[in-house]
N, C-alpha and C positions, 0 to 999 in steps of 0.2 A: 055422329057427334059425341057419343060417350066414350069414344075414345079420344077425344081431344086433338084428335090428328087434322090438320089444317083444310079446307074444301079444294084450293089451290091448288094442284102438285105441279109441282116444279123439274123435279129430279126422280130418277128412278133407275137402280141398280139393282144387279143381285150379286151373288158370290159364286164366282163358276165352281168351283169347290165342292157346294152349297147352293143347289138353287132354289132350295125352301128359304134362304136367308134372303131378306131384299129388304133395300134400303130405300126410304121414299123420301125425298126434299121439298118443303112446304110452306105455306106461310105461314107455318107456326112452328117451323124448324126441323130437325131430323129423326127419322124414327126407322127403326127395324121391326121385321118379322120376319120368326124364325121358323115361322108354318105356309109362309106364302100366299098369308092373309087368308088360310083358310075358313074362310066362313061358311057357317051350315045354315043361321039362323037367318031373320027378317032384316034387311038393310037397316043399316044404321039401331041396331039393336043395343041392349047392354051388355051383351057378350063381345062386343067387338073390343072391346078394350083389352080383353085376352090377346087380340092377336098384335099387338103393338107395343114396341121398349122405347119410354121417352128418351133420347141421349142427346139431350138439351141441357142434362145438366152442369156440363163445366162449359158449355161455349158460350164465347164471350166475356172469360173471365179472366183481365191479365194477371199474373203472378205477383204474388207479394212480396216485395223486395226487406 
């Protein structure tokens, strides 16, 4: 929960590239990690927040004419 990332998932990618990179879709929108959600620590810890990049933040937003 301290990482803010939705309970839902939706969507779930990585980057063949990059398979430490995965992208998860949620009910609280899109996010990365570029560790593979490495977690060492206790579920749902405050460390988790390390392992996730919000990129929620332009969607949804149309251009300003």
């Amino acid at each position: 929960m301290s990482a803010q990332v939705g309970e839902y998932q939706h969507a779930l990618a990585w980057n063949t590239a990059n398979p430490l990179e995965v992208f998860v879709g949620n009910d609280s929108g899109l996010w990365r990690s570029t560790d593979a959600v490495g977690e060492s620590g206790q579920v749902c810890s405050a460390a988790d927040s390390s392992h996730f990049q919000n990129l929620n933040g332009s969607l949804g937003r149309w251009p300003r004419w």
